[in-house]
VEXKEPA-924611 format. One record per residue (C-alpha): residue number from 1; x, y, z. Coordinates in nm, 4 decimals, always signed. Layout:
// residues N
R | NUM | X | Y | Z
...
END
This chain:
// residues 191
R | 1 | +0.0000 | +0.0000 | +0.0000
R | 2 | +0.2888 | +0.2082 | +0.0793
R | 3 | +0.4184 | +0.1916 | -0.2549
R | 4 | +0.1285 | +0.3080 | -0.4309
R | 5 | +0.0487 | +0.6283 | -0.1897
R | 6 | +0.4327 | +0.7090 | -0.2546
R | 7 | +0.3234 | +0.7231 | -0.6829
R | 8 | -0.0051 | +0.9343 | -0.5715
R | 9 | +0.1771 | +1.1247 | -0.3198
R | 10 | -0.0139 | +1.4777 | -0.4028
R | 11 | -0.2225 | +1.6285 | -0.6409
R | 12 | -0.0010 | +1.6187 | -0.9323
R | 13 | +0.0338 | +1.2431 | -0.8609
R | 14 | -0.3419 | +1.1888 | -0.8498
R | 15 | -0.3640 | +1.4067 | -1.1690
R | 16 | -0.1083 | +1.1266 | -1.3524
R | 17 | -0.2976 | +0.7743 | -1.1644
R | 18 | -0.6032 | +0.9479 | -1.3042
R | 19 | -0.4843 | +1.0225 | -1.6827
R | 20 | -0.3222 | +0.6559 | -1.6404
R | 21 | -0.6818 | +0.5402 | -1.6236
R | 22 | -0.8388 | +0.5171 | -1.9757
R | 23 | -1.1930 | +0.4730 | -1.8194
R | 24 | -1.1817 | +0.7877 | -1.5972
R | 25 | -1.0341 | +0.9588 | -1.8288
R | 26 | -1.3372 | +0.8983 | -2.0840
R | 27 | -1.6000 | +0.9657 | -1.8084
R | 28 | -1.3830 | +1.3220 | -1.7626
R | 29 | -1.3722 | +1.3823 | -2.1334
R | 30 | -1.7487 | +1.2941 | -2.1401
R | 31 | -1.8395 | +1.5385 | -1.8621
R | 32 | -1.6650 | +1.8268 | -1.9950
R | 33 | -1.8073 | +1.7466 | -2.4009
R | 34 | -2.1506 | +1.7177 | -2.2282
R | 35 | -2.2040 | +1.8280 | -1.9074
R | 36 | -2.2734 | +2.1184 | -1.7130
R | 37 | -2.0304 | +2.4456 | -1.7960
R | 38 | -1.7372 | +2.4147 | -1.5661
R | 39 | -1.8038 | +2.0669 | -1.3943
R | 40 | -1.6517 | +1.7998 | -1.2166
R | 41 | -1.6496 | +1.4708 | -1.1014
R | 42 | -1.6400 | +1.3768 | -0.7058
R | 43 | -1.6485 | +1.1611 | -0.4721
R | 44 | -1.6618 | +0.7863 | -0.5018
R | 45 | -1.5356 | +0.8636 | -0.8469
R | 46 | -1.1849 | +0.8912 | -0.7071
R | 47 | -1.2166 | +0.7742 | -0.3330
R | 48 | -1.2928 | +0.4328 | -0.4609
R | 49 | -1.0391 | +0.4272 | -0.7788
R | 50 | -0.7331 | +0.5061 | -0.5193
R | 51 | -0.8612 | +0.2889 | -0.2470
R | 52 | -0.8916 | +0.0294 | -0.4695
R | 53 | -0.5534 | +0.1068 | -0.6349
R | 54 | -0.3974 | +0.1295 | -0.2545
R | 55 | -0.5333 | -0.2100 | -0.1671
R | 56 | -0.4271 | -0.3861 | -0.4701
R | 57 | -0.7117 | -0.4394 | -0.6469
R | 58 | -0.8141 | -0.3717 | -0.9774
R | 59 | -0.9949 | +0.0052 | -1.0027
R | 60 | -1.2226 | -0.0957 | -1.2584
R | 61 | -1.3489 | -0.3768 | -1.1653
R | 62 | -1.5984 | -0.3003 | -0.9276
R | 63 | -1.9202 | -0.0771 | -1.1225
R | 64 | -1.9740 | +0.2840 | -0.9580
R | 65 | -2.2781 | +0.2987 | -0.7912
R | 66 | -2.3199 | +0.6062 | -0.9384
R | 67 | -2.0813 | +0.9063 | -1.1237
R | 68 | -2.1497 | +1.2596 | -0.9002
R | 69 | -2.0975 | +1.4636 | -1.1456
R | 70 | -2.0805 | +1.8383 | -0.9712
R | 71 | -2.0627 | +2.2203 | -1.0705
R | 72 | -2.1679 | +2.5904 | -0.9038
R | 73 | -2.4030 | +2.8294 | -1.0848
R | 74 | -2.6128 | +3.0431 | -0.9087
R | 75 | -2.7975 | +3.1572 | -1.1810
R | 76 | -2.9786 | +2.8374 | -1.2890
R | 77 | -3.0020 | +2.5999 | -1.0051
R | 78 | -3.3266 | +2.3922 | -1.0785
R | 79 | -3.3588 | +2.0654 | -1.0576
R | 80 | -3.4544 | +2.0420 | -1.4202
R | 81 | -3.1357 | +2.1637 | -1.4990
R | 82 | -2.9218 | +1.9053 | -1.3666
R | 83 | -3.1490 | +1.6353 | -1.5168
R | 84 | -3.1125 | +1.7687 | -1.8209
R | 85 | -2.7870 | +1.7923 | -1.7636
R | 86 | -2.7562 | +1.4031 | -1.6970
R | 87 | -2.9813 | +1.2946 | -1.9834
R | 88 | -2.7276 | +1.4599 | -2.2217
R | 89 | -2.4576 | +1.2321 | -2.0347
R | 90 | -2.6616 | +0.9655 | -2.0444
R | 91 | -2.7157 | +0.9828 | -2.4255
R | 92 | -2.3242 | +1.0586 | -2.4839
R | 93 | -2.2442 | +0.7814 | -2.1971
R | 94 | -2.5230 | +0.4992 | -2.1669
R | 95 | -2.5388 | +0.2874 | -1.9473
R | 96 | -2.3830 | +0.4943 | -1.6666
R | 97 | -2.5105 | +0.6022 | -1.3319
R | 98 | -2.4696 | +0.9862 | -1.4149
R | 99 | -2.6034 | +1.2225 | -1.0785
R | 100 | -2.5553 | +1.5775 | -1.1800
R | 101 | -2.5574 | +1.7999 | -0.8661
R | 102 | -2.5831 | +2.2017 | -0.9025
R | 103 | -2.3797 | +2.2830 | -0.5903
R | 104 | -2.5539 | +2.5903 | -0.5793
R | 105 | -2.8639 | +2.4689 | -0.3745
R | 106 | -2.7221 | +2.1702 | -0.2036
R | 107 | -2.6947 | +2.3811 | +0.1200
R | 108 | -3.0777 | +2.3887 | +0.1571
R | 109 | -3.0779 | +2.0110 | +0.1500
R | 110 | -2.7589 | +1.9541 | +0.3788
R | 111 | -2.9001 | +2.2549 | +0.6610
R | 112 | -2.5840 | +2.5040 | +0.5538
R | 113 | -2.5735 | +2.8305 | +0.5154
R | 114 | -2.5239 | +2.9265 | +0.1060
R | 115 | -2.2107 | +2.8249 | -0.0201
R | 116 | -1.9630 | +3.0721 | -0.2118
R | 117 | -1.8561 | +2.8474 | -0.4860
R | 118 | -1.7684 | +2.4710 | -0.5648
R | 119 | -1.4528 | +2.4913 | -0.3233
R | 120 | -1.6975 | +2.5738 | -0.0595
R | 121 | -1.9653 | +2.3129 | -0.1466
R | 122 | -1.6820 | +2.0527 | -0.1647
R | 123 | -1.5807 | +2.1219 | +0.1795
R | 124 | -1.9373 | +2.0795 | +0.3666
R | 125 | -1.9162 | +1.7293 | +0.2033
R | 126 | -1.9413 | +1.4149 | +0.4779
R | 127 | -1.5915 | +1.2738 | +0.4425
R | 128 | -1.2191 | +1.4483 | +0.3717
R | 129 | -1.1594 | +1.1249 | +0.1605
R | 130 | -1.4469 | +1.1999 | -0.0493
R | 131 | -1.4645 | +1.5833 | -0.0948
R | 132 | -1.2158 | +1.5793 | -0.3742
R | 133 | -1.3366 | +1.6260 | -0.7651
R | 134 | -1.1262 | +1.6306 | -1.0703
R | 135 | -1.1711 | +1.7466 | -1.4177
R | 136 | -1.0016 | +1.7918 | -1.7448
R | 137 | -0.8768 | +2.1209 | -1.7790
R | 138 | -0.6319 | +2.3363 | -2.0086
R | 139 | -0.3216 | +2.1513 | -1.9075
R | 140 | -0.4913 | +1.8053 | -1.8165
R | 141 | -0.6566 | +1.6784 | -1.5113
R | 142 | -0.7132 | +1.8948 | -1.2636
R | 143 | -0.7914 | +1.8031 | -0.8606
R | 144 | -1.0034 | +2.0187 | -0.6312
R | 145 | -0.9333 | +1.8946 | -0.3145
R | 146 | -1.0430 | +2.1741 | -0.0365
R | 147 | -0.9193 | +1.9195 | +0.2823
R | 148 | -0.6312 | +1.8322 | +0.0797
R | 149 | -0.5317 | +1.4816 | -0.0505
R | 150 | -0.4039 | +1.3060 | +0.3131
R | 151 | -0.6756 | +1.1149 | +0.4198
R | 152 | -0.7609 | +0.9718 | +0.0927
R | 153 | -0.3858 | +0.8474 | +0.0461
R | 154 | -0.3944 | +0.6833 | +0.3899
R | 155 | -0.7139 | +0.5574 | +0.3201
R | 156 | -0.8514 | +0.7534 | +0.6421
R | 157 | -1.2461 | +0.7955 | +0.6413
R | 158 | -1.2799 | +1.1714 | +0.8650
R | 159 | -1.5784 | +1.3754 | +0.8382
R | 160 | -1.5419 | +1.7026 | +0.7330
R | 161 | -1.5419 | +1.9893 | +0.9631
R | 162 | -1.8924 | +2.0710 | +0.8711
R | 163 | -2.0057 | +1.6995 | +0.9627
R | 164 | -1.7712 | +1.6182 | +1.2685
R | 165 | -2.0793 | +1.7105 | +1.5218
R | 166 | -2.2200 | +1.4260 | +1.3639
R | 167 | -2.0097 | +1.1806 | +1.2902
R | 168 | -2.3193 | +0.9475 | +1.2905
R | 169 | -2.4381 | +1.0320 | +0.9499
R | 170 | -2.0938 | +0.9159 | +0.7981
R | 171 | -2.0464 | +0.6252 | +0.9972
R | 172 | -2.3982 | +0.5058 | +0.8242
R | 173 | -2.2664 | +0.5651 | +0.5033
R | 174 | -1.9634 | +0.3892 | +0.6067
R | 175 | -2.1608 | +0.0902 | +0.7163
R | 176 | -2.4542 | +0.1228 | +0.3912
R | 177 | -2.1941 | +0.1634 | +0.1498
R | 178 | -1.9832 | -0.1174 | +0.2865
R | 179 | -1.6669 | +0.0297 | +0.2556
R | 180 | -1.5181 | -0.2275 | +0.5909
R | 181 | -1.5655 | -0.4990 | +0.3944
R | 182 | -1.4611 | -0.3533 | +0.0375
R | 183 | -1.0801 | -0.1492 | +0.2163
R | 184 | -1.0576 | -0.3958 | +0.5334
R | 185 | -0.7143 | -0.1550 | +0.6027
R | 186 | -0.9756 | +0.1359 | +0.6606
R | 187 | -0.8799 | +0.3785 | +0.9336
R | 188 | -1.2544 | +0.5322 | +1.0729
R | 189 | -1.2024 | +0.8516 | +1.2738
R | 190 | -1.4801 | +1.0518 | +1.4289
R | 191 | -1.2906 | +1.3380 | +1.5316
END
């Protein structure tokens, strides 16, 4: 495991795992030929692609459950937006479990105040590990990673400052999503 977090090591090194990947690297190309202005994918996306990668096993092998695709715009932040959004994904991508998510208004569903931008959004997500999105941009892929890339690379599940009142909520995700049984190495803190 060692060896591999060495390769990631920062963002530069999770840029280059990630282009090493042809099949996130065509989910990234798709999103930003078809999807929402400025978007990203998060999450599981890469949590489960390094994890997998730091545990040895194969990063493709196992099907996303689904691909959060993610983006901030203020000015158009319906719901019918973002399922538009995904049915153009879906035709460009089929077969894939697209979820387009306009950052914009997640606060109202989370109980947050507004948040500024994507950055912000990002960090009021359950997990460090899992707040982290990249995209292709000008020079390649890029990583937006507002907790920074250490609990992901030592495979360290930590709720977010905005979630560590309750560290409940992601120690039920932990346990629905199976992620024990899936990275036995896991390190859980609640703190």
């Amino acid at each position: 495991m060692m060896q591999h977090a060495a390769r990631l090591g920062d963002a530069a090194g999770l840029a280059r795992f990630i282009a090493g990947r042809p099949t996130m690297m065509a989910r990234l190309h798709t999103v930003a030929a078809h999807g929402p202005h400025g978007a990203w994918i998060g999450a599981g996306f890469l949590r489960n692609a390094v994890w997998d990668a730091l545990t040895g096993q194969d990063p493709d092998a196992t099907p996303p459950a689904d691909i959060d695709v993610v983006f901030f715009d203020e000015a158009d932040s319906t719901a019918a937006r973002d399922a538009a959004a995904e049915a153009r994904l879906a035709k460009a991508a089929p077969g894939l479990p697209w979820s387009v998510a306009n950052q914009a208004r997640m606060h109202a569903r989370n109980g947050h105040p507004p948040y500024r931008d994507l950055t912000d959004a990002l960090a009021h997500w359950p997990e460090t590990a899992t707040a982290i999105a990249a995209r292709i941009g000008r020079e390649g892929v890029e990583i937006l990673a507002p907790h920074g890339l250490a609990d992901l690379l030592a495979m360290v599940a930590r709720p977010t400052p905005a979630h560590r009142a309750r560290p409940a909520a992601m120690l039920s995700r932990i346990a629905a999503k199976r992620w024990m049984a899936r990275w036995p190495g896991l390190e859980v803190v609640t703190r």
